[in-house]
Structure formats: C-alpha cells, structure tokens
N, C-alpha and C positions, 0 to 999 in steps of 0.2 A: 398509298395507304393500304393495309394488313387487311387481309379477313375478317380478323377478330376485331379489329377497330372498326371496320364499314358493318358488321353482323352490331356491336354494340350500340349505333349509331340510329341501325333504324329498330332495336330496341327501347333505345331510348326516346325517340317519335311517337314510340308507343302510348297514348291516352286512353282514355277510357271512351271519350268521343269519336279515336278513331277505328273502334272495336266494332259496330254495328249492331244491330240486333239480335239478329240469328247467332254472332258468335257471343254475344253476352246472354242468351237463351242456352247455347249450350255450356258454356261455362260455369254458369249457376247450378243447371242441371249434374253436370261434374261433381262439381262442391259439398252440393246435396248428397251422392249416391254415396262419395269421398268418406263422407260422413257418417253417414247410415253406416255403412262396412264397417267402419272404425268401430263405432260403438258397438256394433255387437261382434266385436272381435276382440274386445278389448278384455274379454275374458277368457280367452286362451292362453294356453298354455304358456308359450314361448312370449307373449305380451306379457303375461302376469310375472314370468322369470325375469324377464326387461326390467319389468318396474319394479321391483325391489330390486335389483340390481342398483337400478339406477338413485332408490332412494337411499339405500346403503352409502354410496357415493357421497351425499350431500350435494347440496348447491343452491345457490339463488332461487328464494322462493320467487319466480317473475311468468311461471306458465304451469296451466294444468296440467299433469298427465291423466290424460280420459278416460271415466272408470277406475282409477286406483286413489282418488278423495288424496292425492297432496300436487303438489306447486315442487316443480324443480327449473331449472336454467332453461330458457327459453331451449337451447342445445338438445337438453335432455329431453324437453318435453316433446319437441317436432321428432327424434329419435325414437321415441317410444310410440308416440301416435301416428308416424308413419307406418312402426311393424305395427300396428293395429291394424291401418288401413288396408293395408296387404295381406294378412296374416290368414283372410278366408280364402283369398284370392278371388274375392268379391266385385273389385271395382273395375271401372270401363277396363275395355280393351283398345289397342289403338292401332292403327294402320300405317308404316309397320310395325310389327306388334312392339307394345313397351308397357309399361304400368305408369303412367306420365300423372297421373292424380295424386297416388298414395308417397311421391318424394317435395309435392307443392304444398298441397291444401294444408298439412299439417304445420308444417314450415309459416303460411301466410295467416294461421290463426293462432300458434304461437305467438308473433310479433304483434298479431294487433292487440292480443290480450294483454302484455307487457308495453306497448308503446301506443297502444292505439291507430282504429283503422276505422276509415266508413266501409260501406258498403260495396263503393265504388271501388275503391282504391282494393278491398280486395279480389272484389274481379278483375279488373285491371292486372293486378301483380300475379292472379292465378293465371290469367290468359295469357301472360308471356310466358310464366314457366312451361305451362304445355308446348305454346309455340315452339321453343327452341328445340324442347325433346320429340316430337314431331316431324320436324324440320330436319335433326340430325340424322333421327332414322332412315328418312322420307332420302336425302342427300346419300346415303353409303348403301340406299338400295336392298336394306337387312328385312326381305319378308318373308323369308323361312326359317322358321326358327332353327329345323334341323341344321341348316347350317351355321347359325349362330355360332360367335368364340366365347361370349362373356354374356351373360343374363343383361338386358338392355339400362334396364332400370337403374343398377350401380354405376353405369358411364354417361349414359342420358339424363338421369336422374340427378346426379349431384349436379350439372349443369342449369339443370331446372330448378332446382332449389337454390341456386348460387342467384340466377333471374329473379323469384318470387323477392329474395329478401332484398338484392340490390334497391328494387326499387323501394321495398317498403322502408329501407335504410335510407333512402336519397342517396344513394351513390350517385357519384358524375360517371360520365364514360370511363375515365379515367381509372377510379375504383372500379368500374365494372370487369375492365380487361382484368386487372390486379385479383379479383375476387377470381375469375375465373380460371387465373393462371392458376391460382391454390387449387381448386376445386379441381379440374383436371387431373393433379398430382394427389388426388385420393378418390379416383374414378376404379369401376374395376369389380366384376363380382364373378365368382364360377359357378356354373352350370349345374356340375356336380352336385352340387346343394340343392336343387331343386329336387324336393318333397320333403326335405329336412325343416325343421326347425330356423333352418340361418339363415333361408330363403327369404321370410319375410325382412329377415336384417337388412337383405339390397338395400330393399328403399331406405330403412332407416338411417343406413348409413349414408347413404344418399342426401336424404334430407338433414342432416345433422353435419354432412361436410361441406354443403354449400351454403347452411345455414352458418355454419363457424367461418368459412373464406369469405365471409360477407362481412361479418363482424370486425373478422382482423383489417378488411380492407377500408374499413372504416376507421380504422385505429392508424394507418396508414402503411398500413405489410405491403409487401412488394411480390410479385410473381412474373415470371413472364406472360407482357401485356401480347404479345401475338401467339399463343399458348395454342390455338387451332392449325396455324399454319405451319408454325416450327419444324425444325428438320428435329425427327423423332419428340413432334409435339402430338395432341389429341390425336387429328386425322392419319396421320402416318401409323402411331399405333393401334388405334384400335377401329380403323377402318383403311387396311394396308388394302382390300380388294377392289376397291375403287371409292370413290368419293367427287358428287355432282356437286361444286359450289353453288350451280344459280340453284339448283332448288332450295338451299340453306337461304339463300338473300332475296330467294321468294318470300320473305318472309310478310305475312299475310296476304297474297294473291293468291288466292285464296289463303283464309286462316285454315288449321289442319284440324281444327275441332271442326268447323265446317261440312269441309271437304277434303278427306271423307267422312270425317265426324271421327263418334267414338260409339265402340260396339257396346252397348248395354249389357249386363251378365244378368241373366236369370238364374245362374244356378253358381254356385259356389265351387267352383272348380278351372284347372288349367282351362285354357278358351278352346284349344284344341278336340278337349273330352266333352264339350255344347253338343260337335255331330255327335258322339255315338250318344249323350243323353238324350237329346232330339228324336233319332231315330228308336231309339229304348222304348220313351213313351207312346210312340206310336206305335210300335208290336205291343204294348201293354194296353194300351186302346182295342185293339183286335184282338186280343188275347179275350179280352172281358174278363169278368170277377171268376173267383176260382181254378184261374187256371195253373197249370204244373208246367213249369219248363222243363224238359229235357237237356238240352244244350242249344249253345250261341256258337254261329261262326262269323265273325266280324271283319269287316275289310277296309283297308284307311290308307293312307300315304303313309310314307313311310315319316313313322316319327316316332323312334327310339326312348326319347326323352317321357313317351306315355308308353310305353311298353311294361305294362307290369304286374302281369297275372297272378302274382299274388304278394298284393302292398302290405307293407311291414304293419303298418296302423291306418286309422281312420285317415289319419292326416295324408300318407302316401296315398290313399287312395284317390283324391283328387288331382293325379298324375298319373291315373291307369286309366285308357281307354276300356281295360277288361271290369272293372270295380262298375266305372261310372255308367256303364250300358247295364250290366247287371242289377244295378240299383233301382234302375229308371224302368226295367221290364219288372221287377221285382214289387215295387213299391208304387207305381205310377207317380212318384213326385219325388225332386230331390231337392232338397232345400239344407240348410244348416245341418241339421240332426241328421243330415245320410253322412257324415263326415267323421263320426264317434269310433272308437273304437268299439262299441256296443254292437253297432250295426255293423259294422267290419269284419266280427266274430259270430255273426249270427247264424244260425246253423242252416236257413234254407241260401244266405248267403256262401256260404265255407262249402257247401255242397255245387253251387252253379257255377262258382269260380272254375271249379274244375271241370267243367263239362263247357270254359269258354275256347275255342281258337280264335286265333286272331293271323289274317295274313296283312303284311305289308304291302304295296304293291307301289313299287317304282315310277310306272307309269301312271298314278294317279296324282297331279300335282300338291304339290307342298305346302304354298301357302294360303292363307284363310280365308282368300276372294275368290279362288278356284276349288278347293279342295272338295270332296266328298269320303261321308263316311256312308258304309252298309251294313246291316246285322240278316241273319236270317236267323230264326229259333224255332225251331223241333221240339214241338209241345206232347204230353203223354198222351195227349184223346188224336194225336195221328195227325193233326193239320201242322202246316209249317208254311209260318210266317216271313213276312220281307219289306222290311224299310231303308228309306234312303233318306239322309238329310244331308242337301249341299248346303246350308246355312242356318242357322238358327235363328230364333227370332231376336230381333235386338240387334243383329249384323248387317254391315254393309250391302243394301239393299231388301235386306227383309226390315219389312216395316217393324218396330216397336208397340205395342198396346199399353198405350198410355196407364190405362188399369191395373194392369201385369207390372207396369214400374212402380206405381204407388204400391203396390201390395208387400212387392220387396220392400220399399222405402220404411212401411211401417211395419213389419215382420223386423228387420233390424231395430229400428230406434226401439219397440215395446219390450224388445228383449234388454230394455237398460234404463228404459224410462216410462213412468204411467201414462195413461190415456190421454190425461186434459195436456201434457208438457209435450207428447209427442206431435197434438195437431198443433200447440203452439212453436213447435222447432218447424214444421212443416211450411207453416205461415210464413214464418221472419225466412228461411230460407228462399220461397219465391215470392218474396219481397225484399233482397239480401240488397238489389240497390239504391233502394230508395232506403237505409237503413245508415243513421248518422254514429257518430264514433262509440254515444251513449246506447244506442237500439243493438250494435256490435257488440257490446261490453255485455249487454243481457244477454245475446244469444252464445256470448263465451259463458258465463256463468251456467246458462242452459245445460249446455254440453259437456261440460265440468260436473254436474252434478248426476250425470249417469251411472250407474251402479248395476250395470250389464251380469247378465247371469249366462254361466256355462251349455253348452251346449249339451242334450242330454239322452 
C-alpha cells in the first residue's frame, strides 16, 4: 500500500472524538481569528477587485462572498473569502511556517452554508485540513522561509482545502486520493509576489482548487491515486531536498495545532516583521511621549524577502523589516491603519525611512523558533536606545494574553459589524460545537451580513 493511500486512511480515522480537547480548543480558536481577519479584510483592495471579478462571472447563487452582499458558486465564494482571509496577513502562523487557516476555514464554511454542517463536523473537517498542511511542512523540514522555492500556502494549502471538503463531501478514501491527485496538479505559488496584490490569491487559489478537486471527485474524475509518492509526483517536486514520511504518518501524535500550536498574530504583517515591531514598541516605550528619532540601525537574519527600505505602498510595507520597526517606534501601536498608504507617505514617516540601516547577519539564525531581531535609535535629546526581541508575543513559547486576542478579535469583526452582532458572533464561535446544522446556518448568515469598512 502507497503513501497516499495509508496518509488517506488515517485521515479518514479521523472523528471529531478522536480530536481531543486541546486540539478542538485550538481549532475553534483558528476558526475564530480565520474569521475575524476575513471580515475586516474584506474591504481591501485586491478582495473587493476579486469580488466583482468574480460576480462579473456569474454563478450559482449557493455561498456568500463576505462583505460584498451577493451568493456566488460555493468555488467562488471559499476563492474570494480565502483572499480575504489572508489579504492583511492577519491570521495564525504555523510551524513551519505556512498560512494553513486562510486555504480551510473559508472552504468549510462555504460548504456548510450550501449543504449544511454542525458544528462539529466543522471542526472536524477544519482540524484535518490543518493537519495535512502541517504535516507536510513539518515532513520536507521547510523552516526557513529564506530558503523556501514556492510560498507554502499554494502547495500546502490546496491540499488542505482538498481534506476540508473531502470530508464535508463524504468522499470514501477512494475519492479522497482522486481529489488529491487533481489538487496536486494545481499546487504551486511564487514568492515573487509576496507584497503584491496576488499574494493573497495563494490561498485563494488554494482553497478554490481543492475545493473544485473535491467536487469533481465526487462526480467521479479520476487522478493519480498515489499523487504524493509518484515518480515526479507532489514530494519529488516540490520538496526534491529531502522529505521525512513518518512525520507525515505521524499524523496526530501529536496534532500540529497542538504541538507546536499556532502562532497568534497581533499585528498585521509578514510574522517575520513581529521582531523588529516587538522590539520598535519597546524603544518607543523608552523613548516616552515626544520624542525625535534621529535614525535606526536594525539587525536580523538574513531575510531578503523583508528587505525593503523603501515599500512601494502601505500594502509592501508589511514586508519590510525597515517600515514595520519605524511604525512601531513612530507610533507605539500598529494595527490595521499602519498598513494605508496614508501612513506610508507620511512625512515624519518619509523622513525616518531614510535615516533606517538595516544589516543582515548570516550568523543569526533563520528560522522563527531561534531567530532574533535588534534595533538601536539615536534620538535628538542625545540618548540612544536598544531593544532585542527573540519572540513575540503570541509565538512559540511566548505566552499569549488572552485579552490582547479578544482585542484583536473584536477590532476586526467591529470594523464590519455592530456591537450587539459582534458579541453574538463571538458567542456562537466559542460555542461553534455544540452548534447543530440550524445554530451553523445563523452564524453563516451572521457573517454574510458584514459590511466591513476600508482601512483609513
């Protein structure tokens, strides 16, 4: 028996019983944050071009697109609401890194709003999607991103979104390989595009082709059923540098939402650019009110991919270690609104830019569980400052504050929905399991009726 047949098998083992608590604690939590980012991203730019795109198009009124007030093809709608999901670069992080929410969640509430779902069932179908993309990463050993070939989400991700719907389609194993062999064969994002507009599309397309390889393999399409092990299948190409099966067939020994969990994002940006905001706020903590920067010398591992002392727009700037430390000494907080072009052109902004260096430094490691970022800043009253952040809060061993999540939680949803809807999305969210097919259908309707407003 195949990889991809024994991988589908203890997929398909997979219940909701035998999920446990803690991973259906952080599943839910997923779900939740999944969400929140969606809706208040659903007003940008590259989402809003989506959806009239997509309603241009036509199709099956059978799912919402979030924030844009119409119903297109289940297809379209997890498409579009995954580039929402992504589109702030809001949602968890994962270990190694990937965006394993924003290709699932929108995918699994798609389908239940067109075919219905409990509560259960969609955590269940969201906890494998993660699992597999997890798993893969976890398996080809991918935790630096500098060395990444392809943005994870587009190869990870349509795999995870192929998982979510399997099961909410009832595929047998059978369908499940078939759905995966499609999905495979539209796996694939570049790098290059990260700070672009088409960045958020990974996931969409992501979730939109696993979402489709699922449907056909229900209709009874065919693919190759061992599509992971294949000579020049999944694992050969896009993980030629090595690839560890047992950790893939570990599958839940631990679960990878677990262990190591998922990193929380407090700020809306690459996960990379957390140290230099991290360490930002805390020169801007020292700094106290009034103060003048002279200049920042910044020091990090080498990661090319945040190299960008001076971002084309608001949107690039959540890809420059130089924007996102200047924000956070600038401003002591950076949330949604440091992301505008508004702020990007600002003149005591447009001025610090230039007064940032930034060195690389080889020898500080790469990936996110060792890494360190430093800043120092040369203020005009003559003191000069020095912070270090080896982790952010919400990371792999730095605790979360629970407070600090709700904040974000409802800072996103208010930006698209009133008060009284927001503590009731809150509510039905951590209570999403005990939530029957009819409690699901309200909190799709909830969600649906968002009307998110622009960042400003």
């Amino acid at each position: 028996m195949g990889l991809t047949r024994t991988l589908c098998e203890l997929i398909d083992a997979t219940d909701y019983a035998s999920l446990g608590d803690e991973c259906v604690a952080r599943v839910k939590q997923a779900i939740q944050d999944g969400v929140a980012v969606a809706l208040a991203g659903c007003a940008e730019t590259p989402v809003t071009l989506g959806a009239a795109h997509a309603q241009s198009l036509g199709g099956a009124p059978q799912a919402s697109v979030w924030g844009a007030g119409f119903k297109g093809s289940v297809v379209q709608a997890a498409h579009i609401n995954a580039m929402a999901t992504h589109v702030l670069d809001f949602e968890p992080m994962w270990s190694p890194p990937t965006h394993s929410v924003s290709p699932t969640v929108p995918v699994a509430f798609a389908l239940a709003e067109h075919r219905g779902a409990n509560g259960r069932e969609i955590i269940t179908a969201v906890a494998r999607g993660l699992e597999i993309q997890g798993r893969l990463q976890y398996a080809g050993n991918q935790y630096v991103p500098e060395d990444l070939k392809f943005h994870p989400p587009g190869v990870a991700g349509a795999l995870g979104s192929t998982i979510v719907a399997a099961y909410l389609l009832g595929l047998d194993i059978n369908g499940m390989q078939h759905a995966l062999g499609m999905a495979a064969s539209r796996a694939g994002s570049l790098l290059a595009n990260v700070g672009s507009m088409t960045k958020c599309t990974h996931c969409g397309n992501a979730a939109a082709a696993g979402l489709d390889s699922a449907l056909l393999a229900q209709r009874g399409f065919t693919a190759n059923p061992d599509v992971l092990e294949a000579h020049k299948g999944l694992i050969s190409t896009f993980f030629p540098d090595g690839f560890d099966e047992s950790r893939l067939l570990g599958w839940g020994k631990p679960w990878r939402v677990v262990d190591p969990g998922l990193a929380i994002k407090l700020f809306p940006s690459q996960f990379g650019t957390h140290f230099s905001i991290t360490a930002g706020l805390d020169i801007h903590r020292q700094a106290g009110s009034g103060a003048v920067f002279k200049a920042l010398r910044i020091v990090s591992p080498v990661m090319k991919y945040i190299n960008r002392p001076q971002p084309e727009t608001g949107l690039y700037g959540k890809f420059s270690l130089q924007y996102t430390a200047a924000v956070a000494v600038l401003d002591g907080r950076v949330g949604i609104d440091s992301f505008t072009d508004r702020r990007r052109f600002g003149a005591d902004m447009v001025a610090l830019l230039e007064s940032i260096t930034l060195t690389q430094d080889a020898a500080i490691p790469g990936d996110f569980h060792h890494m360190h970022v430093g800043i120092e800043a040369d203020l005009e009253d003559g003191r000069t400052l020095r912070a270090v952040c080896r982790g952010p809060q919400g990371a792999w061993g730095v605790p979360l504050d629970p407070a600090a999540h709700r904040e974000k939680l409802v800072d996103c949803f208010s930006r698209a929905l009133p008060p009284a809807q927001v503590a009731a999305l809150i509510a039905s969210f951590e209570q999403l399991e005990t939530l029957e097919a009819a409690g699901v259908a309200q909190l799709c309707e909830l969600i649906a009726s968002a009307r998110p407003r622009r960042a400003s």
